[in-house]
C-alpha positions in Angstrom: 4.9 32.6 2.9 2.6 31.2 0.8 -1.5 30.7 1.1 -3.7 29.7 -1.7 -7.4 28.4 -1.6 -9.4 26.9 -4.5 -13.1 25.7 -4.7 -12.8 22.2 -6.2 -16.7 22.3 -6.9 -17.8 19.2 -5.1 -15.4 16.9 -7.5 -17.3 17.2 -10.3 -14.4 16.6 -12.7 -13.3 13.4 -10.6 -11.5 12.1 -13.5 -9.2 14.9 -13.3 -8.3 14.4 -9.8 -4.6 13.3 -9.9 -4.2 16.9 -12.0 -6.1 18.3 -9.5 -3.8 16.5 -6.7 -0.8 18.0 -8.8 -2.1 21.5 -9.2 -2.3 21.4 -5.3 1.0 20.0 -4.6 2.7 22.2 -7.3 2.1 25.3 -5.6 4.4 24.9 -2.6 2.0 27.0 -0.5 2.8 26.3 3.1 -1.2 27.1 4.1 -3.6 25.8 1.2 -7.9 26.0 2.1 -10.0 23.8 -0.4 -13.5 24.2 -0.4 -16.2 22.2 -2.0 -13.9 19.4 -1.1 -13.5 15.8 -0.5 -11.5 13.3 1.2 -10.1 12.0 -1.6 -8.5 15.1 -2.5 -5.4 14.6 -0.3 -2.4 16.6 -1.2 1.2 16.0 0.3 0.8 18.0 3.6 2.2 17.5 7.2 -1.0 18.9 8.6 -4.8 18.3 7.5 -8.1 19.4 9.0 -11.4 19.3 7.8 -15.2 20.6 8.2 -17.7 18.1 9.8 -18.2 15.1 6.9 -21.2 16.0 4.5 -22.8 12.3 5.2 -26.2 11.6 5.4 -26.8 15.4 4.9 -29.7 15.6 2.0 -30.1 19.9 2.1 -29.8 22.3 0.6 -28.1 19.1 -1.9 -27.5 15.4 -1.4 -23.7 14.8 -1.0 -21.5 12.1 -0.8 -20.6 10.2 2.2 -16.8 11.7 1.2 -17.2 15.4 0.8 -16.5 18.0 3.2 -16.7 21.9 2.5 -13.5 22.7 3.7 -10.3 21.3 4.4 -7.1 23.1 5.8 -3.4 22.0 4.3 -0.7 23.1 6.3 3.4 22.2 6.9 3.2 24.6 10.1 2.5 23.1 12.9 -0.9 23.4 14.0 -1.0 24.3 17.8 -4.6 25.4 18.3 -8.0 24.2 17.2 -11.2 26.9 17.5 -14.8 26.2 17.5 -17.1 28.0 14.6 -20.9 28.7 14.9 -21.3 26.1 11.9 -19.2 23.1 12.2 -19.8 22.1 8.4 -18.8 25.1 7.1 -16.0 26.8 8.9 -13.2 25.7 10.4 -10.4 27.5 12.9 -7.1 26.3 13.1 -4.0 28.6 14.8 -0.9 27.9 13.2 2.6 28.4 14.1 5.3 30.0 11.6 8.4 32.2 11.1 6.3 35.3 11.6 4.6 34.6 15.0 0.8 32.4 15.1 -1.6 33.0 12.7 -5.4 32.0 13.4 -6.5 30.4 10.0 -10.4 30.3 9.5 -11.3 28.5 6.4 -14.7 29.0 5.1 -17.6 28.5 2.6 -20.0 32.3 3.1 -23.4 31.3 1.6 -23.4 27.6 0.2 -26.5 28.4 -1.9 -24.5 31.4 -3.2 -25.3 35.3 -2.4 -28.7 35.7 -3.3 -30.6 33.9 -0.9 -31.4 34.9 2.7 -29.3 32.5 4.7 -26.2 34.4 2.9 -26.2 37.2 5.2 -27.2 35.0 8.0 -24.3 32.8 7.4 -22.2 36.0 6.5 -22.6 37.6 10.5 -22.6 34.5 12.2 -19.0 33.9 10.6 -18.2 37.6 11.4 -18.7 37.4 14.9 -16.7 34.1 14.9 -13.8 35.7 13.4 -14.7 39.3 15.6 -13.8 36.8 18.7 -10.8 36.1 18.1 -9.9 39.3 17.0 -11.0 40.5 20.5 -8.3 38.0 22.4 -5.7 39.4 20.4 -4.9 36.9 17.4 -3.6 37.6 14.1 -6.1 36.3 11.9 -6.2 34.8 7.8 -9.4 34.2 6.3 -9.8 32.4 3.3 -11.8 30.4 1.0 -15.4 31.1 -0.7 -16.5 34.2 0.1 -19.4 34.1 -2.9 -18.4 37.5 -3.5 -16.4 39.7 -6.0 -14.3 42.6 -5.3 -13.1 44.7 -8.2 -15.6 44.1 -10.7 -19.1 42.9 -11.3 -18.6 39.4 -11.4 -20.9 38.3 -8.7 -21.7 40.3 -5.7 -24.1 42.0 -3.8 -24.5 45.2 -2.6 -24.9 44.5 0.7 -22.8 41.3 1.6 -19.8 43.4 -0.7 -20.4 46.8 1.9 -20.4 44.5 4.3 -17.4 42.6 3.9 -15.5 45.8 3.5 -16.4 47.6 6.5 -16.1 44.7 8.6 -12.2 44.5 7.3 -11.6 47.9 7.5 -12.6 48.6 11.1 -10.6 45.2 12.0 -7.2 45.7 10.7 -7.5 43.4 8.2 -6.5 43.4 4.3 -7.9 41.9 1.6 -5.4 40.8 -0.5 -7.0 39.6 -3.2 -9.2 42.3 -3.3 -8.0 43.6 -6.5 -8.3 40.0 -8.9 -11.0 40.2 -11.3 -14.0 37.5 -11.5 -12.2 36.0 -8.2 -14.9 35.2 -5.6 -12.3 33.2 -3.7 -9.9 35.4 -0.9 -7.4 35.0 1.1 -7.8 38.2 3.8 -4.8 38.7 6.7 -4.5 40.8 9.6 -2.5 43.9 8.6 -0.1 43.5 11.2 0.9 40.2 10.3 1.5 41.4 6.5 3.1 44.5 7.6 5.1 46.0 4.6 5.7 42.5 2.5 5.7 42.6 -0.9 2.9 40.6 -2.4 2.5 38.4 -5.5 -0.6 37.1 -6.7 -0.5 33.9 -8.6 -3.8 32.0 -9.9 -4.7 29.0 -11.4 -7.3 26.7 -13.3 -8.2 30.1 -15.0 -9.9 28.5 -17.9 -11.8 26.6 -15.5 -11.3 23.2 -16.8 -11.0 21.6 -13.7 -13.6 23.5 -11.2 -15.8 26.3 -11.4 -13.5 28.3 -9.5 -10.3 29.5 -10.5 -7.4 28.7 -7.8 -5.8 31.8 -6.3 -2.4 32.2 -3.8 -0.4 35.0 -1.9 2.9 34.8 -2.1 5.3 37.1 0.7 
């Protein structure tokens, strides 16, 4: 199995996009999460959801009518569809593959980055989302922008980093991109749903020619 996630940054290198479009649809990941996204970044997929449309919204930014912070690529068939506490941010899709369901949430954590207030807001209201469906039993994936490093001192805080951490640790759950230095994007899995598969990390756009944000997949 294959997930990947990558922050497009808002299309800012639009002329780019059909190597953007390629980079996507190279990758042959079977679950891909774009965030900072837009609907005209449509790669070959069976499945597509997105966040609420960005239109007409003028905070923290003015946006285009087009862009959406996150969009969900899937071949699996999607089965399920779950509310989050911030429709423009978040989205909850369960998906059905070779291993048994997985609940994929997609998210942006903090869309005016780390430092601000509203992170940590925005950080426990997305942790009680994802604390719910842990509570009815679901094998869980979240991925996307988490605004955060792991392994170094890229970007992070103190607090949001603890956080994160002991929020995964007392749920199950492992980071598996945890490890990947000046990555602020993650892909995080229920434990029991990895088991004992052996991993590969592959990343992308490291040069960050095409985004901000370097693209980052688990392959197992």
């Amino acid at each position: 199995m294959r997930i990947a996630t990558w922050n497009i940054e808002r299309l800012k290198h639009k002329k780019q996009i059909n190597t953007i479009l390629s980079e996507c649809e190279c990758l042959g990941a079977d679950i891909l999460i774009l965030t900072e996204t837009d609907t005209s970044v449509r790669p070959d997929f069976k499945y597509y959801y997105q966040t609420e449309l960005l239109q007409g919204i003028t905070e923290p930014v003015i946006y285009n009518d087009t862009e959406s912070r996150v969009s969900i690529f899937t071949n699996y068939e999607i089965v399920k569809e779950y509310p989050t506490f911030d429709p423009h941010t978040s989205i909850c899709v369960e998906v059905e593959t070779e291993k048994g369901n997985l609940v994929v949430y997609g998210t942006i954590i903090g869309v005016l980055g780390n430092r601000r207030s509203s992170y940590l807001n925005d950080l426990h209201k997305q942790l009680d989302d994802i604390n719910n469906l842990l509570m009815s039993g679901k094998n869980v994936c979240i991925a996307g922008d988490f605004n955060c490093s792991f392994s170094d001192n890229y970007y992070f805080t103190n607090a949001s980093r603890k956080l994160l951490l002991d929020f995964f640790e007392s749920s199950d759950i492992s980071v598996l991109t945890a490890d990947c230095s000046e990555c602020v994007d993650h892909i995080a899995i229920s434990k029991s749903f990895v088991g004992d598969a052996r991993l590969n990390i592959y990343e992308w756009n490291v040069k960050k020619e095409l985004s901000d944000h370097k693209g980052i997949m688990v392959c197992t």
